[in-house]
N, C-alpha and C positions, 0 to 999 in steps of 0.2 A: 317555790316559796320565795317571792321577794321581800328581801330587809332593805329598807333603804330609809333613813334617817331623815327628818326634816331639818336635821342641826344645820347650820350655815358651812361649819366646816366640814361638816362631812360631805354636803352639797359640793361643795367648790370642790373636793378631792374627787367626789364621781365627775362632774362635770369637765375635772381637766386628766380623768379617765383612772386616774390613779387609785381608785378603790369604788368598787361595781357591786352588783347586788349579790354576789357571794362572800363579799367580805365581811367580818365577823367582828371587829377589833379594830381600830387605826391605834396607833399609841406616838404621838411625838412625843421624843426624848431632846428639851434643849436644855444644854447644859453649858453655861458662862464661859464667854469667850470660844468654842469649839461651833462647828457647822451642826444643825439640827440635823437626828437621826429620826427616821419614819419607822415604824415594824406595822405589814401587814397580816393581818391572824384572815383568814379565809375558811369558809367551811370547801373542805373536801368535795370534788363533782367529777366525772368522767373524764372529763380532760387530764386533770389533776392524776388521777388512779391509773391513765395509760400510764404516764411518765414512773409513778413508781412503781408499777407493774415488770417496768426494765432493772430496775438493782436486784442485785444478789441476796436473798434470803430475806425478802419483805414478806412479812405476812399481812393481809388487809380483812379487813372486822369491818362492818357495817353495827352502828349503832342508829338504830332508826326511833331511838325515842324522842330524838330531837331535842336533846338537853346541851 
């Protein structure tokens, strides 16, 4: 399922790699006078699920409704 956004910003973020078609969310936070802050929200994929498949007492849930 690709998402990918025809917005200009979100364009430039894929194209300078920084947010791809798993990402779910960009939120820039600028706030006066300080360095902007990015947060990416992604949906969850295999790759993702090896790495927390390694911590200690993760439990992982499949929600496939896709909401």
């Amino acid at each position: 399922m690709a998402k990918v956004s025809a917005d200009p910003v979100f364009g430039a973020l894929h194209a300078a790699g920084i947010a791809d078609n798993n990402t779910r969310r960009v939120v820039i936070d600028i706030q006066a006078g300080h360095l902007p802050v990015v947060y990416i929200e992604r949906f969850g994929d295999e790759q993702l699920l090896n790495v927390v498949q390694t911590l200690q007492g993760v439990e992982i849930t499949r929600d496939e409704g896709g909401k």
